[in-house]
C-alpha positions, 0 to 999 in steps of 0.5 A: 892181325891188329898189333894194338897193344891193350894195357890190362885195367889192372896194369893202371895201379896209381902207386907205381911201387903197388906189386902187381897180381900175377894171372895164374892158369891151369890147362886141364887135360890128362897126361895121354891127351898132350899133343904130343903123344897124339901119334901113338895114343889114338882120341878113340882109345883115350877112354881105355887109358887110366885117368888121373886127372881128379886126383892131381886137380885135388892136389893142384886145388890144396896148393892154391888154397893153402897160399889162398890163390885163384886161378883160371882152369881151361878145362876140356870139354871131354874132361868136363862130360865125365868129371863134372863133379871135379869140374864143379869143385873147381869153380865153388873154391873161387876159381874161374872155368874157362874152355880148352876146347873139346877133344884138344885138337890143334886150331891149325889141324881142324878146318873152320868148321870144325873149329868153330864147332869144337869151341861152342860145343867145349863152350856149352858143356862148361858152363852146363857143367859149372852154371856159370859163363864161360868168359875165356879160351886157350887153344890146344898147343897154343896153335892159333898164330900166322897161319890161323888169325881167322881163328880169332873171329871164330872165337869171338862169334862164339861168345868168348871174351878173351883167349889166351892161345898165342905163344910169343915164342920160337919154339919148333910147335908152336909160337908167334914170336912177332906178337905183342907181349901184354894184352891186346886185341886181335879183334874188336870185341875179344882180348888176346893174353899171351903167355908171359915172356920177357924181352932179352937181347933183342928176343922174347923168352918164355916166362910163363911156366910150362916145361920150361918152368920144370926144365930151368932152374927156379931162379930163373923164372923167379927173375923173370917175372919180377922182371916183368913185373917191374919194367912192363908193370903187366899182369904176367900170365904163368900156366901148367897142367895138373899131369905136371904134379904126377911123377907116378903117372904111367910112362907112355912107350915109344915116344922120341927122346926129345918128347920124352924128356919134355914130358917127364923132366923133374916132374917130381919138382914140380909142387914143390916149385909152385908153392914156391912161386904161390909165395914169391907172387900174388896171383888171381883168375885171368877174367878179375885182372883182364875184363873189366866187368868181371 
């Protein structure tokens, strides 16, 4: 995989002092759809679950407009088939739609085949779904890393833009803490954002939202960013899902302890820290910072 490191057209502010705009990203998927509930909530059954996906995108939806926000939405293709009406919301409030696959699989568990198929078929029923293009990708898990870089052709042949599925992390499910922090290209043709992290004592630490983001305190993150912001002079890409503002979501029996505290940590906390951190920054869709014709 190519390291060159691809400043973001936006990064070249001529005022050195001018604040940097943030990418601000939601990855749209239910909360018995994470990966890690897949070994006790089978994709058959997924149906039979109660969905609360429409009414935590209408709140995630009011949060952004009341701080006048846009952001990119990585939605499932699954999702978008039986909520079109919801998907299309999102996109007449000015954000931008964007793929998260179909049935949030992990890249690393489909073969190349497979993968190729569940990124055009998400790819198509999006933009069906929406009437627009569908510029960007994010994999499930941030699974695409040193052992998949062939992923990245597939991407790119299937019409993508840019992806935004490399973690520079350790973390025990993912990460590629080798890859470079800011945008680059893994491929001619397709741009790699990576997940915020900020570089401490020799190691990259995540930044960019998530559990972390509800597991550590505010300030933390507040700090982080602004730290990126002020000594890389990037674009940090910050994430989330829209089960993270449901405390009242139902509880998933027979987890593991470790999945069950990352999954409901201080989920009660957490609109009240996005609206924090929609004040504290300046945000805008991942493909107006990032591509240059967008």
């Amino acid at each position: 995989m190519s390291t060159l490191a691809a400043t973001p057209p936006l990064a070249r502010a001529a005022d050195a002092t001018a604040p940097i705009v943030n990418a601000l990203s939601v990855d749209v998927e239910d909360y018995f759809q994470v990966s890690a509930f897949a070994p006790h909530i089978a994709r058959q059954a997924w149906d039979s679950y109660e969905c609360r996906v429409e009414r935590n995108v209408e709140r995630v939806l009011a949060l952004f407009a009341d701080a006048g926000a846009t952001a990119t939405f990585f939605t499932l293709g699954w999702i978008a088939e039986r909520y079109p009406a919801m998907v299309r919301r999102i996109a007449d409030a000015g954000h931008e739609i964007a793929s998260h696959g179909f049935g949030h699989e992990r890249a690393t568990a489909q073969g190349r085949d497979a993968f190729r198929a569940d990124i055009r078929l998400a790819k198509a029923i999006l933009e069906d779904v929406a009437g627009q293009e569908v510029r960007g990708y994010r994999a499930p898990s941030f699974s695409i890393g040193a052992s998949n870089p062939d992923a990245f052709d597939a991407i790119a042949e299937a019409g993508y833009r840019y992806s935004s599925s490399v973690y520079p992390i350790r973390h025990d499910h993912y990460g590629m803490p080798d890859a470079p922090r800011v945008a680059y290209e893994p491929r001619a043709g397709l741009l790699e954002i990576p997940v915020a992290t900020v570089r401490v004592l020799g190691r990259n630490w995540p930044a960019g939202g998530g559990g972390y983001f509800r597991l550590l305190p505010y300030a933390l993150s507040r700090w982080s960013l602004r730290r990126i912001n002020a000594r890389d002079r990037v674009p940090a890409m910050f994430y989330f899902h829209p089960w993270e503002v449901d405390p009242g979501q139902p509880r998933v029996d027979g987890i593991a302890a470790k999945t069950r505290f990352r999954h409901y940590v201080n989920l009660a906390r957490m609109a009240p820290r996005l609206s924090r951190l929609l004040r504290d920054f300046r945000w805008s869709r991942a493909d107006r910072l990032f591509l240059r014709d967008a």
